[in-house]
Phi, psi and omega in degrees: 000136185268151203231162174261169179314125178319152156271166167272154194225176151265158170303159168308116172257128163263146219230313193234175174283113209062027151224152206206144166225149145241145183265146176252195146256186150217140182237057188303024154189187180292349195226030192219112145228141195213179203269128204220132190251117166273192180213142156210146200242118166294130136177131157077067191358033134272081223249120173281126186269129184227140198109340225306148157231141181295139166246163160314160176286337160321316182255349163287316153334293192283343167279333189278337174294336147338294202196196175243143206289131186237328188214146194242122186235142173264108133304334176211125174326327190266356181246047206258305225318274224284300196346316152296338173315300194317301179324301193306298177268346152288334174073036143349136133302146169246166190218145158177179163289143175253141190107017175263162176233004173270318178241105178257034173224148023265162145357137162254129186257325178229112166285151188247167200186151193282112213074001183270201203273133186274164187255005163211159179307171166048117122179165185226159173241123170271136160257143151298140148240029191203056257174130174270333167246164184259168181239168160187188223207136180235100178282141158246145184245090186241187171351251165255044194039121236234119147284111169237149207215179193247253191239331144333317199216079161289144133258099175261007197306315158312100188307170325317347198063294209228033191329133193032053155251138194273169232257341186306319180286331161328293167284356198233008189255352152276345167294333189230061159088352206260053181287162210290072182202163179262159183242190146250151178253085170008294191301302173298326181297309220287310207245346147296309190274141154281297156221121255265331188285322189264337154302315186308311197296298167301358134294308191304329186317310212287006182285308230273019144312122170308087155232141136292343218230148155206147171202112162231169179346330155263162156127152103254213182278125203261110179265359164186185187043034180276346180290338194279317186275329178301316186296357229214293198296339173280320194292328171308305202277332166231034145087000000 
């Protein structure tokens, strides 16, 4: 199977206890890249890719040395392209929603479905249901509760903000709403939501979650005061 190509990435960073992110790209064309995150979560030295981006064998070296790679999870539709490597050269569980239409491989071996069973302990799964592919939001309940998230909820808020975006991309991605904050994203209501009102109510649930912490899919990592910006970012996005 032809897999794409690595990007440039950073080595695996760890940002809370048992969770490590690297950031990475996406290049959806010749002149435009920008940043894009795996995540990853340990435990009882196993380890889950939510996200997955592909790495150099330089870096796969330093990921295996984590843990041993066990489970591969899709959080969001648009975040498919690696997901068979990983599956593929690890012999990976894949965990995702079933019903998506952008990326329809590898196989799903565990669906994932809201409250239901997670590939690691202390966490709950948020489902979107008013979507046209589905999405979700992974509280982990850890130290102060760590929101991990896809494409629902960005975060640019964080120096570096926007780690291997090319500079074309620099400029032109605060014109089209993805400024140094954490956010909803204009483009995702837009090409995403089905219905804009009952998406609202759900972000609002997600206040009534115990969380500090984000790291998503974009981006980086938000170490504190993040329940405060998710609130700042619904009230932006729905007045």
């Amino acid at each position: 199977m032809n897999y794409p190509a690595a990007l440039p990435h950073d080595l695996p960073k760890q940002i809370a206890e048992d969770l490590y992110v690297v950031h990475g790209c996406v290049k959806p064309n010749a002149v435009v890249r920008f940043t894009r995150n795996m995540i990853i979560v340990r435990e009882n030295g196993q380890l889950t890719l939510i996200n997955p981006v592909r790495m150099d064998e330089v870096g796969l070296v330093a990921l295996e040395k984590l843990g041993k790679i066990t489970n591969v999870l899709r959080l969001g539709p648009g975040h498919g392209m690696d997901d068979p490597f990983y599956v593929d050269r690890y012999n990976a569980d894949f965990w995702s929603f079933e019903g998506g239409t952008t990326y329809t491989t590898p196989a799903i071996k565990y669906a994932l479905t809201e409250g239901g069973v997670l590939p690691f302990s202390n966490a709950k799964l948020f489902a979107f249901n008013h979507l046209k592919e589905p999405e979700g939001i992974i509280l982990l309940e850890r130290s102060a509760g760590i929101l991990l998230t896809c494409d629902a909820i960005q975060s640019y808020a964080e120096f570096p903000h926007m780690p291997h975006t090319n500079w074309l991309s620099r400029r032109l991605l605060p014109r089209i709403g993805f400024s140094k904050e954490t956010l909803i994203s204009k483009m995702w209501m837009k090409h995403a939501v089905v219905d804009q009102g009952k998406t609202r109510a759900e972000f609002e649930k997600l206040l009534s979650f115990n969380f500090d912490q984000l790291i998503s899919a974009h981006g980086t990592f938000v170490p504190k005061n993040a329940r405060v910006r998710v609130e700042q970012a619904i009230k932006k996005m729905f007045g």
